[in-house]
N, CA, C and O atoms as a MOPAC input file, in Angstrom:
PM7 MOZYME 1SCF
protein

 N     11.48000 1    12.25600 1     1.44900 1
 C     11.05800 1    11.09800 1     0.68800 1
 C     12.11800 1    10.01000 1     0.80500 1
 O     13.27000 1    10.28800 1     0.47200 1
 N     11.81100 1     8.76400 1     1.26400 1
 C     12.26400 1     7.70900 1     1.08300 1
 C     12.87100 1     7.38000 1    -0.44300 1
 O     12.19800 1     7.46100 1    -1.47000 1
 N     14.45300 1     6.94400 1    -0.37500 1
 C     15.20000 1     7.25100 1    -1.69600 1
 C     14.91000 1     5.74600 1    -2.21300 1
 O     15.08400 1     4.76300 1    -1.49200 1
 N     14.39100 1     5.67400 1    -3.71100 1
 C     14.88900 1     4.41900 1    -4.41700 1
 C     15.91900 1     3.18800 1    -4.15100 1
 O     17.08500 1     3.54800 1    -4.31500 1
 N     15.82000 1     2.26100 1    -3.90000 1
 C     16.47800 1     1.82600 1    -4.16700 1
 C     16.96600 1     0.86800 1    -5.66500 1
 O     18.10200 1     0.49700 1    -5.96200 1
 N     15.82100 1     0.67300 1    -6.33800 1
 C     15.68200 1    -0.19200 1    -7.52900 1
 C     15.52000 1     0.64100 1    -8.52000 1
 O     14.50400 1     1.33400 1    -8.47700 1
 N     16.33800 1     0.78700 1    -9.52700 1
 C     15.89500 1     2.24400 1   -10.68300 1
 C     14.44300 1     1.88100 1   -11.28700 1
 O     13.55900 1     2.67600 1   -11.60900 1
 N     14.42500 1     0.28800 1   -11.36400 1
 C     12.80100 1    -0.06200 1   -11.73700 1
 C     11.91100 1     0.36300 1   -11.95200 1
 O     11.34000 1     0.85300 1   -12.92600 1
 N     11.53900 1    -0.03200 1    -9.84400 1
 C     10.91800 1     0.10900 1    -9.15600 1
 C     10.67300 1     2.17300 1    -9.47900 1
 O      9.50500 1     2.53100 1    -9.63400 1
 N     11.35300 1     2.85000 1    -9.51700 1
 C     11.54900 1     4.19800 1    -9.66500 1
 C     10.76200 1     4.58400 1   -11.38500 1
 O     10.13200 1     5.63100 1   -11.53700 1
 N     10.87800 1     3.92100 1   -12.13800 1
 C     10.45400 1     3.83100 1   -12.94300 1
 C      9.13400 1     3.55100 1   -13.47000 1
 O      8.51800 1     4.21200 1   -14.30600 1
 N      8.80400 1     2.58000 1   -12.93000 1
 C      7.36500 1     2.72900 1   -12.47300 1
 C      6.54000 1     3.91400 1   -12.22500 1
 O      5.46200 1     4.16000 1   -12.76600 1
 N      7.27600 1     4.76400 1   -11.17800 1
 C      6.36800 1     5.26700 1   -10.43700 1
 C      6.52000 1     6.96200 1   -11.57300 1
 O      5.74100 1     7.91200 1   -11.66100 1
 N      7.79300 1     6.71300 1   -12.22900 1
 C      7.73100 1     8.24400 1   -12.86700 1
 C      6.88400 1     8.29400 1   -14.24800 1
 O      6.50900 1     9.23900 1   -14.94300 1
 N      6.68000 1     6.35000 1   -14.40500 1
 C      5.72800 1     6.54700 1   -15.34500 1
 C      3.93900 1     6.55400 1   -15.65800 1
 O      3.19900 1     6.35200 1   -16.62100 1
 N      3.75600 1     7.06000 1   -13.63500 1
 C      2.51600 1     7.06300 1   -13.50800 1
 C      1.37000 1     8.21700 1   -13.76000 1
 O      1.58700 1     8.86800 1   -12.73800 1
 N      0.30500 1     8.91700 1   -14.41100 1
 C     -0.15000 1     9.74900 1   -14.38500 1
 C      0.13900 1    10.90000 1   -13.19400 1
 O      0.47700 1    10.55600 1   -12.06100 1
 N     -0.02200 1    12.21200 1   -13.55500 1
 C      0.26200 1    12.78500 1   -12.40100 1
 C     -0.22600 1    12.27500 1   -10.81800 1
 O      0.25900 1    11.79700 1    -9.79200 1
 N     -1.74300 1    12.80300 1   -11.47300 1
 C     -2.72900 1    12.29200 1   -10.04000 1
 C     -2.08600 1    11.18900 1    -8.95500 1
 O     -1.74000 1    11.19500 1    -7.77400 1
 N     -2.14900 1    10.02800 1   -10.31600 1
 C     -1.71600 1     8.45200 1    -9.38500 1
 C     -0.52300 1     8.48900 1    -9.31000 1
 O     -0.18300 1     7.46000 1    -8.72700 1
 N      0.66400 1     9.30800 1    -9.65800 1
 C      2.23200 1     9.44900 1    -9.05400 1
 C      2.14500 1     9.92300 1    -7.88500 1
 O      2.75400 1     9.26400 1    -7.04300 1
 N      1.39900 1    11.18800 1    -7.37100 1
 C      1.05000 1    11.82600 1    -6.73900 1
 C      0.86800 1    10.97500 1    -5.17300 1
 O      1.53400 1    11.00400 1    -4.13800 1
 N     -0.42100 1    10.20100 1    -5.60100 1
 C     -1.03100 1     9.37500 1    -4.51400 1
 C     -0.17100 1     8.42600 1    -3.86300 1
 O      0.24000 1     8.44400 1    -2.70300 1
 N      0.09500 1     7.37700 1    -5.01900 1
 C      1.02800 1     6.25400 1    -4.95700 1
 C      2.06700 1     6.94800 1    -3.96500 1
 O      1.98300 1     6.72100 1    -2.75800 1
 N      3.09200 1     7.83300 1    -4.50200 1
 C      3.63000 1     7.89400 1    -4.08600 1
 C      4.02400 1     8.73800 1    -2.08500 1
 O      5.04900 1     8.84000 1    -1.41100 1
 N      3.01000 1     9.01600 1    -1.93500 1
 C      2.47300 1     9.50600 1    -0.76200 1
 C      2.27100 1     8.58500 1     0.51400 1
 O      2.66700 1     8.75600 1     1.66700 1
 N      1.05700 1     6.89400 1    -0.41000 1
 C      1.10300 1     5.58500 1    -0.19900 1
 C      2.29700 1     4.98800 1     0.63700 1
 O      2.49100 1     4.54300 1     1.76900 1
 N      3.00200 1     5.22000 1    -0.54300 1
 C      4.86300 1     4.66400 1    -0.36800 1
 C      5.59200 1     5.30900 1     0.98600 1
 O      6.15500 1     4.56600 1     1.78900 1
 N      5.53500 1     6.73700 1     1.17100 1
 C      5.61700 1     7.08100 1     2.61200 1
 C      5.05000 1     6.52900 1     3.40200 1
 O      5.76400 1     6.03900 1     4.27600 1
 N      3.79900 1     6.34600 1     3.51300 1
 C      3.48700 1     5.91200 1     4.78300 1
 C      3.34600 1     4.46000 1     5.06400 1
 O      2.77700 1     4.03800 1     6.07100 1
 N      4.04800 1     3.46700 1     3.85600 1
 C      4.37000 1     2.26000 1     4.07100 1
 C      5.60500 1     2.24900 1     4.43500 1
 O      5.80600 1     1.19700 1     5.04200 1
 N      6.76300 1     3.03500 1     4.36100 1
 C      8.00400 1     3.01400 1     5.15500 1
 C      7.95800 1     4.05500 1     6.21200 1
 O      8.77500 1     3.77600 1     7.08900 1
 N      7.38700 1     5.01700 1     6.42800 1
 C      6.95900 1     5.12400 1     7.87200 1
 C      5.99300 1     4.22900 1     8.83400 1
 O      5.98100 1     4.67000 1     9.98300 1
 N      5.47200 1     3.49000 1     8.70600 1
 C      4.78000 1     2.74100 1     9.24700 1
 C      5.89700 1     1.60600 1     9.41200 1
 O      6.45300 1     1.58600 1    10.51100 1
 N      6.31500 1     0.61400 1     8.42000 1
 C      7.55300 1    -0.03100 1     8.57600 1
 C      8.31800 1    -0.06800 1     9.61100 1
 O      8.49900 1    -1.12500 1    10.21500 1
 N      9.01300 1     1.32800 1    10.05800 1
 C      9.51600 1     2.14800 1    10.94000 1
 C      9.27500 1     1.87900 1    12.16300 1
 O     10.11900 1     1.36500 1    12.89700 1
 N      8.15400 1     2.17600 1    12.51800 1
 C      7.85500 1     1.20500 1    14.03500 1
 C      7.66100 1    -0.28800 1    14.26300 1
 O      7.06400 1    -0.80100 1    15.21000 1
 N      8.22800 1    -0.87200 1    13.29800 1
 C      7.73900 1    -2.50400 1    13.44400 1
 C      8.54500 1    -2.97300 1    13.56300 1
 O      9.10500 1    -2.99100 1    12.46700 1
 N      9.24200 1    -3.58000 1    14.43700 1
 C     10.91200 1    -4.34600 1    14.02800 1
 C     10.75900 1    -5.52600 1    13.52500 1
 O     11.69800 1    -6.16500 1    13.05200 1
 N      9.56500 1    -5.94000 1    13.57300 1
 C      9.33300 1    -7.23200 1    12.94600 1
 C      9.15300 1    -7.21000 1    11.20300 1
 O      9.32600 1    -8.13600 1    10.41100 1
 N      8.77500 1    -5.90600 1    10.96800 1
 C      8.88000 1    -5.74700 1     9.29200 1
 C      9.85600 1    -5.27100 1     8.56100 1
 O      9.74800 1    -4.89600 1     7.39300 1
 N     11.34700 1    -5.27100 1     9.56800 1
 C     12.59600 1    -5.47200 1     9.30200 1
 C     12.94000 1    -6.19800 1     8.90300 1
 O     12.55800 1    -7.21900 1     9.47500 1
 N     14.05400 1    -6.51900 1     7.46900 1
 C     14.04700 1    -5.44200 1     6.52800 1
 C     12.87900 1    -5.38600 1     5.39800 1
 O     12.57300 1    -6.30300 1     4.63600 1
 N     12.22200 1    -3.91700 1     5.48400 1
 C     11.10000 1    -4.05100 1     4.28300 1
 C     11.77400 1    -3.67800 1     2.85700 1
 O     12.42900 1    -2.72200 1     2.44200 1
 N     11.30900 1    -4.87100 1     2.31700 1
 C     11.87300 1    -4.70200 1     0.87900 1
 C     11.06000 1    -4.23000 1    -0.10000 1
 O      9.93400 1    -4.72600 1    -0.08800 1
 N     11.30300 1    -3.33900 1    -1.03600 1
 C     10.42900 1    -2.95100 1    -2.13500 1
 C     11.01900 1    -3.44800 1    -3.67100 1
 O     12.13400 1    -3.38400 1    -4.18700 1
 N      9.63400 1    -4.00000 1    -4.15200 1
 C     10.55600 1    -4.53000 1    -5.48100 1
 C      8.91800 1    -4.74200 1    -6.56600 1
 O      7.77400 1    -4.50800 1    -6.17400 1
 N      9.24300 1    -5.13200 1    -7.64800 1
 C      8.39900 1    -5.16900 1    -8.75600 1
 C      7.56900 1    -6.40300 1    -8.47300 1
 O      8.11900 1    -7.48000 1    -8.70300 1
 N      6.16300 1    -6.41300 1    -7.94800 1
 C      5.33800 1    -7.45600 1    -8.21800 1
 C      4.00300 1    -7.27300 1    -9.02000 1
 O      3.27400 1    -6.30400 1    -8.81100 1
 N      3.63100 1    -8.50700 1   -10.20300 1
 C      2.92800 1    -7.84300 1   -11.47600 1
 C      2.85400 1    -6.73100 1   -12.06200 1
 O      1.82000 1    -6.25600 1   -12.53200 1
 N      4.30300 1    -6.06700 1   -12.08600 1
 C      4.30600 1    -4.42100 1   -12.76100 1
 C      4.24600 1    -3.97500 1   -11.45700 1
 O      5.25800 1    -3.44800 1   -10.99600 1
 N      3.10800 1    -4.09900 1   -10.66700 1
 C      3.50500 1    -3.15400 1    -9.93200 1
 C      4.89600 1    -2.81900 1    -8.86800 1
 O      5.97200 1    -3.40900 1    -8.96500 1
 N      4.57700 1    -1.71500 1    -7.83500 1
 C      5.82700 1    -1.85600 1    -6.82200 1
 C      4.90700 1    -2.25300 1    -5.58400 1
 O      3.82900 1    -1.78200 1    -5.22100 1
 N      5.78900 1    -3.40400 1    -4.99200 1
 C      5.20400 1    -4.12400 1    -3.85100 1
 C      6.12800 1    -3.66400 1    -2.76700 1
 O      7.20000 1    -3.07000 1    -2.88000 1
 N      5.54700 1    -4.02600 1    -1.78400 1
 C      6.34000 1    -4.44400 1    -0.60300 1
 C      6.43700 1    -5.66400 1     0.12100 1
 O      5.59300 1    -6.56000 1     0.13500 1
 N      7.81300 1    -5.62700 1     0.88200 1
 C      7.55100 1    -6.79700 1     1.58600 1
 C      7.95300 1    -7.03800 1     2.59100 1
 O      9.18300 1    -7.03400 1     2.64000 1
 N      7.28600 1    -7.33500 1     3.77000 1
 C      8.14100 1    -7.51000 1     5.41500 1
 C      8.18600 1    -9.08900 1     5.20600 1
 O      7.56200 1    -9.70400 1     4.34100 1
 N      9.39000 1    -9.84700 1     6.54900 1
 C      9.73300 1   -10.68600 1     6.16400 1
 C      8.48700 1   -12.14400 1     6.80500 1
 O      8.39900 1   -13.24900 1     6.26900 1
 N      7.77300 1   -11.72600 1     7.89800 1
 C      6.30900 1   -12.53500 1     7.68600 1
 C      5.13200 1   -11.36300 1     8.01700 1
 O      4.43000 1   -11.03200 1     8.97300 1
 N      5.38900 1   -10.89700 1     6.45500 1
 C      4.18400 1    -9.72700 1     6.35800 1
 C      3.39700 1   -10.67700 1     5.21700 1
 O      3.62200 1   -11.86000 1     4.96300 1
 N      2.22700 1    -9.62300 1     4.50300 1
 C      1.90100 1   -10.04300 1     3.19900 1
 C      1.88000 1    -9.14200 1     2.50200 1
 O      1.83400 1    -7.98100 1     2.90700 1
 N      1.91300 1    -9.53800 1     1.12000 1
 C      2.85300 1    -8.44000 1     0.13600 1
 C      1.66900 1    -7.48900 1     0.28700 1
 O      0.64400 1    -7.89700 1     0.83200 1
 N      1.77300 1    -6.10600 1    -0.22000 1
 C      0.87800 1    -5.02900 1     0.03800 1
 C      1.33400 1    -4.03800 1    -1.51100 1
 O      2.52600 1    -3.73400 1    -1.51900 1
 N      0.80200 1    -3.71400 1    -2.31900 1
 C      1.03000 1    -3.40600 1    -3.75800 1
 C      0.35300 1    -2.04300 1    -3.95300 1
 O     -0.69400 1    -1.70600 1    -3.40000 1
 N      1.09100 1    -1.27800 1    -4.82800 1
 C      0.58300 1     0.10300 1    -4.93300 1
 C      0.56400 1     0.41700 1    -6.40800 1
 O      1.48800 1    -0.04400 1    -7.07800 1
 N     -0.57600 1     1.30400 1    -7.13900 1
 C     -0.71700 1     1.40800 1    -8.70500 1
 C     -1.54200 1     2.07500 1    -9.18100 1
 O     -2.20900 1     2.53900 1    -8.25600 1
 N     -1.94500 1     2.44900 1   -10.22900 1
 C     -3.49100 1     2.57800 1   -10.87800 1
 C     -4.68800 1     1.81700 1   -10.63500 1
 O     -4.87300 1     0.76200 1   -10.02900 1
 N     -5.29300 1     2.43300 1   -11.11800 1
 C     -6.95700 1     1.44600 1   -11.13600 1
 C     -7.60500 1     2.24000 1   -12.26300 1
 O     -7.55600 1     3.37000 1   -12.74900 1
 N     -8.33900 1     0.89200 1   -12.46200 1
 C     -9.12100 1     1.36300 1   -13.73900 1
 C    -10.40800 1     1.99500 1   -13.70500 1
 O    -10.97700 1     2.32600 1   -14.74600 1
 N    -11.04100 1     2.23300 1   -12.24000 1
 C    -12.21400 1     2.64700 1   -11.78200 1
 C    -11.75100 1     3.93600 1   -10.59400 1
 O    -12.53600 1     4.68200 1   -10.01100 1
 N    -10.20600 1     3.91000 1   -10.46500 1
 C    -10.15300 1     5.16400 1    -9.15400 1
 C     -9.04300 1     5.99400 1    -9.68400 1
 O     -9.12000 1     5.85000 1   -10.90400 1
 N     -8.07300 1     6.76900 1    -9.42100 1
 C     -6.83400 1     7.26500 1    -9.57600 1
 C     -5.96000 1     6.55900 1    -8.93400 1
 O     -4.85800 1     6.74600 1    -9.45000 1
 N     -5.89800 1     5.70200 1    -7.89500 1
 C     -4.63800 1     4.70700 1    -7.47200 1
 C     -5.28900 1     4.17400 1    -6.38100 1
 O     -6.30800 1     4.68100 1    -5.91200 1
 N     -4.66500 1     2.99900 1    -5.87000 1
 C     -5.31400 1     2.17700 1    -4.96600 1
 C     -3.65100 1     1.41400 1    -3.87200 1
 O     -2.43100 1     1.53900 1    -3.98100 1
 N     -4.26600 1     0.91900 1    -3.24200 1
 C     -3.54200 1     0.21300 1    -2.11500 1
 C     -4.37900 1    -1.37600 1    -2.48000 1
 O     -5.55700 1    -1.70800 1    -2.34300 1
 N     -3.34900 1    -2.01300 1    -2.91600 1
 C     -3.79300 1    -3.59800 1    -3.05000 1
 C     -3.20600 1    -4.04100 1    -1.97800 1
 O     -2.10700 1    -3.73600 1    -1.51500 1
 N     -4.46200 1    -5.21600 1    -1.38100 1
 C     -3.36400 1    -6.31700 1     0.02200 1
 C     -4.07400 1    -7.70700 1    -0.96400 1
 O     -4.99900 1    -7.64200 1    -1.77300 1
 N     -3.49700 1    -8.56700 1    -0.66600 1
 C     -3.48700 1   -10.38300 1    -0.99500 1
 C     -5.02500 1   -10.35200 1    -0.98700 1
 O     -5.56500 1    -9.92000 1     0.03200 1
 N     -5.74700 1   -10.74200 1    -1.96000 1
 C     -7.21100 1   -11.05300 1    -1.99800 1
 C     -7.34100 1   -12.42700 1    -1.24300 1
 O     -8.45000 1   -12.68600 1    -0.77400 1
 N     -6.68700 1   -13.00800 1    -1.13800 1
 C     -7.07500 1   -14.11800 1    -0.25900 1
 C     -6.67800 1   -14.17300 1     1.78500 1
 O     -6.86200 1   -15.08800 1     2.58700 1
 N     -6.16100 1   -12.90700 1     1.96200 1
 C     -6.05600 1   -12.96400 1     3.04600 1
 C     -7.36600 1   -12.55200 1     3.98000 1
 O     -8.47300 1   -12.31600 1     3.49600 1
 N     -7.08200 1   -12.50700 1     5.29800 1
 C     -8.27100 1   -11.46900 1     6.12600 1
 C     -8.27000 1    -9.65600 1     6.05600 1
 O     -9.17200 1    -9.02900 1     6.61200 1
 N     -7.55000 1    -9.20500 1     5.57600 1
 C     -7.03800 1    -7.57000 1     5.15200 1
 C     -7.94600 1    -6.75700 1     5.44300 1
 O     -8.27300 1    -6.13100 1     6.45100 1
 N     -8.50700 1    -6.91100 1     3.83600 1
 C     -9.69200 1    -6.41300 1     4.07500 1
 C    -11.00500 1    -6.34400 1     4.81600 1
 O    -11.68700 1    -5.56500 1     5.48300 1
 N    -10.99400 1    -7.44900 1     4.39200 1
 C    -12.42800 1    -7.89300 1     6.05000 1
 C    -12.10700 1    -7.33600 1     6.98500 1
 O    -12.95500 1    -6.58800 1     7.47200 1
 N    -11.07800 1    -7.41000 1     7.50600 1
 C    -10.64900 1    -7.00500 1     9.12100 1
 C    -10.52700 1    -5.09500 1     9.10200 1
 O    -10.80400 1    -4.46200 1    10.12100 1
 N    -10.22200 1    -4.61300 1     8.21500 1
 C    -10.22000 1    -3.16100 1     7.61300 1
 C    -11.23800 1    -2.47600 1     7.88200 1
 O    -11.20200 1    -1.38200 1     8.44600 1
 N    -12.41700 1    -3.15500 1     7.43600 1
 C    -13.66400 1    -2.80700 1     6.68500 1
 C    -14.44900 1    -3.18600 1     8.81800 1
 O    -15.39800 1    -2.49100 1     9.18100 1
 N    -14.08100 1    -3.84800 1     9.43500 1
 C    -14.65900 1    -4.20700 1    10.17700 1
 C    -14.27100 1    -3.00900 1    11.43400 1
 O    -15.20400 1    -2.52900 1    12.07700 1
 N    -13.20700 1    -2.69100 1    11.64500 1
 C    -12.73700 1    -1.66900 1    12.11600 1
 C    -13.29000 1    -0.69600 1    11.72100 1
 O    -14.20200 1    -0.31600 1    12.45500 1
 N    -13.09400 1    -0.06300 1    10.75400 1
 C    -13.37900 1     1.19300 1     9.96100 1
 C    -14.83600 1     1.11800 1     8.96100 1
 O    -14.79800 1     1.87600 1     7.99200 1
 N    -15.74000 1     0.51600 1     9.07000 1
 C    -16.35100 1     0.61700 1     8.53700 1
 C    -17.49000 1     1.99100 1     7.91700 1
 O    -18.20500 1     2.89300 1     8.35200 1
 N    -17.00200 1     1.31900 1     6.52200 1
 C    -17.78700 1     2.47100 1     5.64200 1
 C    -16.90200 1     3.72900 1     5.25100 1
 O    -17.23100 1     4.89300 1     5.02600 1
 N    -15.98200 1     3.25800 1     5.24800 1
 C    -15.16400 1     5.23500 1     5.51100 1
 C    -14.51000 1     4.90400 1     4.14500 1
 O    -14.26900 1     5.94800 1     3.53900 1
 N    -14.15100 1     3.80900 1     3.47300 1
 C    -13.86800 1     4.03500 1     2.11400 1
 C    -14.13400 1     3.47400 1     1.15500 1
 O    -14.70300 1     2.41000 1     1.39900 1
 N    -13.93500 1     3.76600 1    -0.32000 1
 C    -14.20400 1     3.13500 1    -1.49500 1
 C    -13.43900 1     1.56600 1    -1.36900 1
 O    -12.28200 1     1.47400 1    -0.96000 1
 N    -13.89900 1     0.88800 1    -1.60000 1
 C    -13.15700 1    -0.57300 1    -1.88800 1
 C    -13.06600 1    -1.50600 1    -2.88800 1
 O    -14.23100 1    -1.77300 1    -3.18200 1
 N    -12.22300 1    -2.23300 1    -3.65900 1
 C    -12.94200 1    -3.33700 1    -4.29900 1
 C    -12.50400 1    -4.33500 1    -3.79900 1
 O    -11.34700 1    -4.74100 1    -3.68400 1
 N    -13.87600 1    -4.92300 1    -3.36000 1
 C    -13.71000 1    -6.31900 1    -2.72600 1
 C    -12.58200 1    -6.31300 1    -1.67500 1
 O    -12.13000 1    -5.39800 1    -0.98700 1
 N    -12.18300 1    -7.97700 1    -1.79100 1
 C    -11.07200 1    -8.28800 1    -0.42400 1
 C     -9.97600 1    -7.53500 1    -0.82300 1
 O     -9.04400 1    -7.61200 1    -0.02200 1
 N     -9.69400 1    -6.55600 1    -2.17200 1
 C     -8.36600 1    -6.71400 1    -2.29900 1
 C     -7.78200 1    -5.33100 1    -2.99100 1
 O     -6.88100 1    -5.59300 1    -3.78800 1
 N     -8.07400 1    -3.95300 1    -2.88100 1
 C     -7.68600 1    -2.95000 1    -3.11900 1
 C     -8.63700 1    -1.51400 1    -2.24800 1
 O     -9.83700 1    -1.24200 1    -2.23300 1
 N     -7.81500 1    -1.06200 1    -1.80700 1
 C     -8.28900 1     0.45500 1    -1.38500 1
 C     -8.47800 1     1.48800 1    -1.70800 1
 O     -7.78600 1     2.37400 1    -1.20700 1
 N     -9.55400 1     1.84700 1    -2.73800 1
 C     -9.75100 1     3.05400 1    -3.75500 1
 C     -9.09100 1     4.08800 1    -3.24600 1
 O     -8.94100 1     4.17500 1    -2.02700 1
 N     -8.51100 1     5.19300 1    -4.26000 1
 C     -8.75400 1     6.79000 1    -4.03800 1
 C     -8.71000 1     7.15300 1    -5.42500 1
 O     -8.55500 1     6.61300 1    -6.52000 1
 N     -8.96900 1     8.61400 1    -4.78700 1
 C     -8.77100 1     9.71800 1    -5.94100 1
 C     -8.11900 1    11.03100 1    -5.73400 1
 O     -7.88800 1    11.86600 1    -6.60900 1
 N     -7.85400 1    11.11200 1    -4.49300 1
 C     -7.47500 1    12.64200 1    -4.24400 1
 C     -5.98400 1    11.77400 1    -3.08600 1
 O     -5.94800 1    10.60000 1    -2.71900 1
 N     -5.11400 1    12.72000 1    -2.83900 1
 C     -3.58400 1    11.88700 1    -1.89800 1
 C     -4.67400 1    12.79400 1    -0.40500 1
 O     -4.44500 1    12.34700 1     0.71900 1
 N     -5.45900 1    13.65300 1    -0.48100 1
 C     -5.85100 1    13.94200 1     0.28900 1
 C     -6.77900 1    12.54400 1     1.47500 1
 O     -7.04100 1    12.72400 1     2.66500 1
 N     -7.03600 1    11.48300 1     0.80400 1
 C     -8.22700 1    10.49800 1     1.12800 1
 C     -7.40800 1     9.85600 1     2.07000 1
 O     -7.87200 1     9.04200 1     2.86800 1
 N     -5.91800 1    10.24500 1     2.02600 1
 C     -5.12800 1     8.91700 1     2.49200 1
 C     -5.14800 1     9.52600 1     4.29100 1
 O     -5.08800 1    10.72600 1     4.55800 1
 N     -5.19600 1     8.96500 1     4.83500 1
 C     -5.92100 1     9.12200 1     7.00900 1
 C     -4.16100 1     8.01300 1     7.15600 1
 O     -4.08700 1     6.98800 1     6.47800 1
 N     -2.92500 1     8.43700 1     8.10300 1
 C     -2.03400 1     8.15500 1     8.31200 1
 C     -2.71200 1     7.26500 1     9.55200 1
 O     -1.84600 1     6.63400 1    10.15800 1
 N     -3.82000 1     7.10500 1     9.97300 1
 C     -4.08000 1     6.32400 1    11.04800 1
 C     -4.64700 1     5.14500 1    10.35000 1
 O     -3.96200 1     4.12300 1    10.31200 1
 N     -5.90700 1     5.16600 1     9.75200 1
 C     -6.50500 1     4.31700 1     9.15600 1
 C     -5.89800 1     3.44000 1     8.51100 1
 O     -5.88600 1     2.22200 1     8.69300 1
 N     -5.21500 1     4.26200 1     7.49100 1
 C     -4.62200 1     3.31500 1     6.29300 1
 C     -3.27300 1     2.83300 1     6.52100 1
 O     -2.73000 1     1.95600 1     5.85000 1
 N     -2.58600 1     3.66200 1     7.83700 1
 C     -1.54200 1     3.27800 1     8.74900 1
 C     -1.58800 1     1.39400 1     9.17500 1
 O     -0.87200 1     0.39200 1     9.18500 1
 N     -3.09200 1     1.90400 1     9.50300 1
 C     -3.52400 1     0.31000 1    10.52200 1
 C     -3.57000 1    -0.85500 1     9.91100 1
 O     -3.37000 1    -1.97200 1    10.39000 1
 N     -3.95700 1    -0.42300 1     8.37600 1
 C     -4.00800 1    -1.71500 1     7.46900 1
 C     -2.64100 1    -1.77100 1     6.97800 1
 O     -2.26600 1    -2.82600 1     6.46700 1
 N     -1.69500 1    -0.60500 1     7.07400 1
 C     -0.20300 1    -1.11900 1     6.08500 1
 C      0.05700 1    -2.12600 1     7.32700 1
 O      0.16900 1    -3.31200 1     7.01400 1
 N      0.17200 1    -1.78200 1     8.75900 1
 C      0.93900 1    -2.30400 1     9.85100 1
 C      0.29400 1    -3.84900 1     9.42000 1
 O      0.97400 1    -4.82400 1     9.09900 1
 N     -1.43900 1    -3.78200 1     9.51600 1
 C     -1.25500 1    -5.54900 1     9.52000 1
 C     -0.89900 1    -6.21400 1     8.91400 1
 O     -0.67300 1    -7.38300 1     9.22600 1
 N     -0.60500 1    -5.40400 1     7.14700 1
 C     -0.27200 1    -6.31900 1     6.18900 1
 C      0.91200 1    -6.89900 1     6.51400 1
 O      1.13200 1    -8.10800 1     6.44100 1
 N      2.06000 1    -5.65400 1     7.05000 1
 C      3.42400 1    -6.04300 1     7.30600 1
 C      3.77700 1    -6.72300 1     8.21500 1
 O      4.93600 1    -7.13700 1     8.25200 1
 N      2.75500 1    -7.05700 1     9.31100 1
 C      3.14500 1    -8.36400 1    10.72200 1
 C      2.00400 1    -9.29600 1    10.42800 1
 O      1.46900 1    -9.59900 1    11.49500 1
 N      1.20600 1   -10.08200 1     9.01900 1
 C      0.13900 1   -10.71100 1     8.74600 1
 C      0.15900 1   -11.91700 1     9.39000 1
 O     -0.76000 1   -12.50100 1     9.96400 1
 N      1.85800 1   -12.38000 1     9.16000 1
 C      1.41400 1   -14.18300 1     9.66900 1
 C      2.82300 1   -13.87300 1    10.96000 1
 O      3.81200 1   -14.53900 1    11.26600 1
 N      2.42600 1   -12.90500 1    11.31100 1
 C      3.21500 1   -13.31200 1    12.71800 1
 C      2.29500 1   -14.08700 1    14.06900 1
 O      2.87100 1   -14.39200 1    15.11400 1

């Protein structure tokens, strides 16, 4: 596991239901493994955006991880970007969504290191 750097940010996540600690934090791997191959999303920073814990490459778009009030945890990207659309157009149909701007689950099992790989990578090189 990728170590804290922000006690916060850490805080957050220990104060999440099991389930969605669980997920989230699974999420969080494979946004700094994914990171990992990008030199362009060097250095990815993680830090507190609206409560939640975000990320951020340096011309990525922020990409946010949390609860939901309709799933056990979700993957938020910028509702105003192309993210989702472009997600959904690739992969279509393969997951729960709301709208332009979060990626349902319920089980850490739902999470596909390719799929949801493909959407961390674009978030993190968005306006390159």
């Amino acid at each position: 596991m990728t170590p804290f750097q922000d006690p916060a940010v850490q805080s957050v996540f220990d104060g999440y239901k099991p389930d969605t600690h669980k997920g989230v934090l699974a999420l969080r791997e494979l946004i700094f493994e994914t990171a990992l191959t990008l030199p362009s999303a060097q250095p990815l920073q993680e830090a507190l955006r609206w409560g939640q814990p975000a990320y951020l490459a340096p011309k990525g778009s922020t990409i946010r991880l949390g609860g939901h009030k309709t799933a056990s945890f979700a993957l938020f990207v910028h509702c105003q970007s192309r993210l989702i659309s472009d997600f959904t157009s690739a992969f279509p149909d393969e997951d729960r969504l709301e709208g332009n701007r979060a990626v349902l689950f319920e089980d850490p099992r739902q999470i596909d290191a390719n799929r949801h790989g493909w959407l961390i990578a674009r978030a993190l090189t968005y306006h390159l």
